[in-house]
N, C-alpha and C positions, 0 to 999 in steps of 0.2 A: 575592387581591383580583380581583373580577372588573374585566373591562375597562373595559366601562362607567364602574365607578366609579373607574377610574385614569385614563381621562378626564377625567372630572369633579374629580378630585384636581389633576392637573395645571392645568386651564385656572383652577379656585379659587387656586394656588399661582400664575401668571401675574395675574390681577387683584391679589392681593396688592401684588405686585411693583410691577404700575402705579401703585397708590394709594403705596407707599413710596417708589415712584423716580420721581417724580412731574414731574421735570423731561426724563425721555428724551420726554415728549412735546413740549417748546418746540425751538422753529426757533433761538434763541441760541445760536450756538457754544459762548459765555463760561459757560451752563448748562447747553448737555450735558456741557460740563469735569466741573461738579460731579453730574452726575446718580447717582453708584452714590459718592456718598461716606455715609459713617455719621453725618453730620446729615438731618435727614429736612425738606429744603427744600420749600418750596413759594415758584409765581412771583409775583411780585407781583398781588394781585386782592382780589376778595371773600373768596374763599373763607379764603383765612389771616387776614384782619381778620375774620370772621365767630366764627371759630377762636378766635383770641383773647378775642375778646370772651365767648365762651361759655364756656372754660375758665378766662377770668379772667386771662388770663398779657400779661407783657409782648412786644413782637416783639422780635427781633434780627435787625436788617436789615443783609446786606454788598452791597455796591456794588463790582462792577469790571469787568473785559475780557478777551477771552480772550489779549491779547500779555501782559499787564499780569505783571513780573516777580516783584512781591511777592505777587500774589494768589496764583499757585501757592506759593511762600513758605506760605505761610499756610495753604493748601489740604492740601498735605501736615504742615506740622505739627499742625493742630485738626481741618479740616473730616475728615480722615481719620482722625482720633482717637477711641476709643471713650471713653476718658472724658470728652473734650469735649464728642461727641454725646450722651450720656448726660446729663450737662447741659442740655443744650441743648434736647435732645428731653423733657426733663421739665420744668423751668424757661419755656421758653421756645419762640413760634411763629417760625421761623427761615425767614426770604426770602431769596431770592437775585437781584439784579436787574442786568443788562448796562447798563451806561450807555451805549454806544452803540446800545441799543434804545430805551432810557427816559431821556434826554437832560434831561426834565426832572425825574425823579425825582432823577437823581444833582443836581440843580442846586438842588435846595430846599433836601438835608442835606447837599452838601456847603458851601452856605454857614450852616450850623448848624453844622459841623467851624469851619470858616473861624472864625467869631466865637466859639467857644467855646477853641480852644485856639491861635489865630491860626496857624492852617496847615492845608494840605490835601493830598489824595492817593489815590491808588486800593492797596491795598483799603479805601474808604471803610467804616468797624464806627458803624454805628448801633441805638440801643436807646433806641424809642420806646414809646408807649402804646398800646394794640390801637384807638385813635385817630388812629394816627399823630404823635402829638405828642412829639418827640424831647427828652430828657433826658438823654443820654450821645452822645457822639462823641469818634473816634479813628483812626487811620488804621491802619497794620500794627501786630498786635499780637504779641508770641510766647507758644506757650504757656503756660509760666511767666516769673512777674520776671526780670527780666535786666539790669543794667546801669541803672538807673534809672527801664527801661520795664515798666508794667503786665501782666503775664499777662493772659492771656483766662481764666485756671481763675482767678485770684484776683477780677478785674474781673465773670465771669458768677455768682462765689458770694455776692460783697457785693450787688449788685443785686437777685438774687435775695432777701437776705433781706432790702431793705430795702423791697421790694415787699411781703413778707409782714407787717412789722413795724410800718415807718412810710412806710406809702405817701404818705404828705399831704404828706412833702417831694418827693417823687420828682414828683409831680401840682402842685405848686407850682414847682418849676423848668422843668417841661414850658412852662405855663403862661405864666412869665415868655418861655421862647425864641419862642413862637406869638405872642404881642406883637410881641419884636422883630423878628420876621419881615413882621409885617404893613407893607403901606405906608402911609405917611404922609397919601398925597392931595395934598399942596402943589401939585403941578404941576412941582416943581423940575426933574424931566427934561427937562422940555420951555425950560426956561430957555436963555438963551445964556450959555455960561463967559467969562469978559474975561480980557484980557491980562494979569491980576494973577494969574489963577491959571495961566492959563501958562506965568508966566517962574517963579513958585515951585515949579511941575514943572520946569522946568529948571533950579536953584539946587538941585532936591530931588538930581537925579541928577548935579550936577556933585558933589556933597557925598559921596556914595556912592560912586563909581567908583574902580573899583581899576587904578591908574595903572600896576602893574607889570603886571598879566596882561589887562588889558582886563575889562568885564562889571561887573556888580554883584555885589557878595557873598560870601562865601565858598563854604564844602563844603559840601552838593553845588551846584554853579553852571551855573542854567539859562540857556540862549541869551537867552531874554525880549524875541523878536522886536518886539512891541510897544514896548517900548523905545525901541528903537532907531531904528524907524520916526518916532515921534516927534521925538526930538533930527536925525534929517535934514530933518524937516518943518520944525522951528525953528531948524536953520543955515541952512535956504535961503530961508525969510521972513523973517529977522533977522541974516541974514549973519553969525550968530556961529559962528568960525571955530573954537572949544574944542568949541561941540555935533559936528562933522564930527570933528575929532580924537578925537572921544569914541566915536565908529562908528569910525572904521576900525581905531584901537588893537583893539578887539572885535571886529570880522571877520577880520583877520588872525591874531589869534592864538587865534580857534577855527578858521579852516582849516588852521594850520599844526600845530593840536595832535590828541590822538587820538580828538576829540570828533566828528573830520572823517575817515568812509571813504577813505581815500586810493588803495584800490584799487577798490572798488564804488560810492563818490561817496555822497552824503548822508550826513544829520545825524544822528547819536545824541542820545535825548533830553536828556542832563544829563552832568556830567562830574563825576566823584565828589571829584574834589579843587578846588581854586582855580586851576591851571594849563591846564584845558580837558588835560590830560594823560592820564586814566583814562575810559574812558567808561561811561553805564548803559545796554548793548548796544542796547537795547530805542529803534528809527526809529519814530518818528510821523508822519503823511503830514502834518499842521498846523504839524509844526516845520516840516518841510521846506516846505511851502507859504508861509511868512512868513518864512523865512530867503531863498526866492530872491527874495523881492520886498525883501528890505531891500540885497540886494548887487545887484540890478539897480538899485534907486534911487540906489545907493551909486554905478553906475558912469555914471547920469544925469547926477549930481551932480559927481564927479571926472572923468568919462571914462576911468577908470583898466578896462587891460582884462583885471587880474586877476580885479576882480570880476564883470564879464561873464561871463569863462572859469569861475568858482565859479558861478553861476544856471546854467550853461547845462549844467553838471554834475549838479548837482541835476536838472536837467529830464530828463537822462538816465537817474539811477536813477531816479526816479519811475517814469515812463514803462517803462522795462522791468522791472524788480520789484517795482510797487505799483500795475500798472493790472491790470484782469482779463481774460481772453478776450472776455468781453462787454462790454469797455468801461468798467466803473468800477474806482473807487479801493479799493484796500485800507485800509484805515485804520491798519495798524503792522504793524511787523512783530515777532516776539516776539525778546524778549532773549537768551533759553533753547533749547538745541539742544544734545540728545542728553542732556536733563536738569544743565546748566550751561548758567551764568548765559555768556553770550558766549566760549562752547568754538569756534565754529565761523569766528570773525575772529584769535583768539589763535594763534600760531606758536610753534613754540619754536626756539632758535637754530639746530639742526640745518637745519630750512627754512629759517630764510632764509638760512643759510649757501649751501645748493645752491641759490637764488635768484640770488645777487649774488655767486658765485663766476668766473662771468665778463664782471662787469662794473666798470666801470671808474668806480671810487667818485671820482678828481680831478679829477672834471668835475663 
């Protein structure tokens, strides 16, 4: 071969490449993750509705981040997958979108998740119409059946063929979700809420609260800043003295459980059991931002200056592991290091043996 055209072979073999790994061109961190996997993504635009529409095919949209624990999860089980992508890339126009780029992308489907299967979460799995008009939703999926939860191989082959077969129900549930999605117009938003629906927010969560561990809820059990925020709002304009009780049982015993860095400070997002005991490695700079204002409020309210000493803790990892040289916030930090899920906070008893081998545990 002469040069020239080994040239010309090579820079053809490099446009290839661009057009198939189409995402080493986006600024998304959360996108270059996926940029050389064997589904043939494209970012959110024209171009892949365009796609769609021409080849006729439905999209398969994922939504997440680049901390986000399960979307690697998922990344290496499918998006690395060649028969997945094979699927995928035959069957279907497959996007990829960072919600922390596309804030409001992730906020249309996932509350089309939310209302469809009453729950949410990143890796948000949507598959909508080369209109956008979403018909399935699901959060993490494994590649095959598992335990009760749907495969992505079985999930992407019935779709697939009921698109080919009987698309008129698939375009009629679409359909019906674009409705409920729409708003209404009333004005309601703009209405004032009365004291009736306040106190049956507070009747709602005295009803719910789990009196041995503190929090709402079982496994897995989020902080639910909000919350809490709330019920101190409503102790301290109602003096009711059960909503306060109902915070601190909940702040104490997520700082005291392993839900709380005990040597690096801040908050893990979720705690995998009922006990705030286990945690899902994976810090959110928003937990943390709404937990330190619930135990500052907490220590407005009590003057108690444990919860003080917990905010001003929090202020501190923030500040030094979540702000950046030039001054902003990180947004999480990832679960996963050195390829496991929370390898890098886990000891095993040898460490902390030679830790507190001379220290003096009767104090």
């Amino acid at each position: 071969m002469k040069p020239t055209l080994l040239v010309k072979f090579i820079s053809l073999g490099k446009s290839k490449a661009r057009l198939r790994y189409r995402l080493i061109q986006e600024k998304s961190p959360y996108l270059l993750q996926h940029a050389y996997n064997s589904v043939d993504w494209y970012p959110w635009g024209k171009e892949a509705f365009l796609k769609a529409k021409k080849e006729d095919k439905p999209i398969f949209l994922s939504i997440g981040y680049s901390t986000c624990h399960w979307c690697h999860v998922m990344e290496r089980e499918s998006f690395e997958d060649e028969d997945i992508a094979k699927i995928l890339n035959h069957d279907f126009v497959s996007i990829k979108v960072d919600r922390e780029e596309r804030p409001d992308v992730d906020a249309i489907y996932m509350k089309v998740c939310q209302g469809l299967t009453g729950h949410g979460g990143w890796p948000l799995t949507i598959i909508m119409t080369p209109e956008q008009e979403a018909f399935y939703a699901a959060t993490y999926l494994p590649k095959e059946s598992r335990g009760g939860m749907p495969g992505l191989t079985q999930v992407l082959d019935q779709i697939a063929r009921v698109w080919r077969e009987d698309r008129d129900k698939i375009l009629h549930t679409s359909q019906q979700i674009t409705d409920w999605l729409q708003p209404e117009g009333s004005g309601a938003e703009n209405e004032n809420i009365d004291g009736d629906v306040i106190n049956q927010g507070y009747y709602d969560f005295s009803g719910l609260f789990d009196e041995q561990f503190g929090g709402y809820g079982y496994e897995p059990k989020f902080p639910s800043a909000h919350n809490l925020l709330f019920l101190l709002r409503y102790s301290y304009y109602n003096n009711e003295e059960q909503a306060l009780q109902m915070v601190e049982k909940t702040l104490e015993s997520m700082y005291r459980g392993g839900i709380y860095d005990h040597i690096g400070f801040g908050f893990s997002r979720y705690s995998t059991d009922r006990m705030w005991l286990v945690p899902h490695f994976e810090k959110m700079l928003y937990d943390n931002a709404l937990l330190a204002m619930v135990y500052l409020e907490a220590y407005q309210l009590t003057k108690k200056q444990k919860y003080a000493d917990a905010a001003r803790e929090i202020f501190t990892y923030v500040l030094r592991d979540m702000t950046s040289p030039e001054g902003g916030f990180y947004s999480a930090e990832d679960a996963d290091s050195e390829g496991e899920e929370g390898k890098v906070y886990v000891w095993t008893m040898a460490e902390v043996m030679v830790v507190i081998k001379d220290t003096d545990l009767s104090q």
